[in-house]
N, C-alpha and C positions, 0 to 999 in steps of 0.2 A: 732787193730785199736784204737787208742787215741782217747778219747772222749772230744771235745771241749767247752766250758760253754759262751757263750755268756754275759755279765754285759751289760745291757743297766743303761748308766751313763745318771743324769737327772741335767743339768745344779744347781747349787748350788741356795738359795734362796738369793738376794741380798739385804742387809740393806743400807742406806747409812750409813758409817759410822763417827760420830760425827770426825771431824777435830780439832785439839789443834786451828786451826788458825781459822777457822771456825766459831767458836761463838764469837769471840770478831770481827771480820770483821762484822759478823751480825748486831752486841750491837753498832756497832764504827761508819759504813757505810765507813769506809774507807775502800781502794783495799791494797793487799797482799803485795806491797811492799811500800804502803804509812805507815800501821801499823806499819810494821816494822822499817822503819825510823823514825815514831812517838816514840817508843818504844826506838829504838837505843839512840835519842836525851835527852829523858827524863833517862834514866837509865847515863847515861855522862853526865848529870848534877846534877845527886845524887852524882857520883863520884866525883865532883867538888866540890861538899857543903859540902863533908865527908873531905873536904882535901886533895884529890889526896892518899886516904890512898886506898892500895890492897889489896886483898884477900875478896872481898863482892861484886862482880860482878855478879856472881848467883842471891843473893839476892836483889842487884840493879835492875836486867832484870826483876826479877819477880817481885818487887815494881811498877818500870816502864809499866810492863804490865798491872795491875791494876790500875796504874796512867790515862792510856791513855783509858781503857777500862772504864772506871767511866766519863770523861772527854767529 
């Protein structure tokens, strides 16, 4: 006869865990997709003042991020 083991599994402890979006909606008081179009606007008009010049979109977004979370 096979001998069976029982595992009593204990739900895992839960963190909440820090959200990327999270702490500037906090710092901001703005909602999830106002940030975002904050962010969106200000990062296109870094694009704008650069001269429509590409390849620095990353570094626009995250300027802009810090633009609108300081703001």
């Amino acid at each position: 006869m096979k001998s069976t083991t029982t595992v009593k599994r204990t739900p895992a402890k839960t963190s909440t865990p820090k959200n990327r979006l999270e702490s500037p909606l906090v710092q901001t008081g703005y909602s999830s997709e106002d940030f975002h179009l904050k962010v969106q606007e200000k990062a296109y008009a870094l694009f704008v003042a650069r001269g429509f010049v590409h390849g620095f979109d990353v570094e626009d977004w995250l300027t802009a991020e810090k633009l609108v979370r300081g703001a």
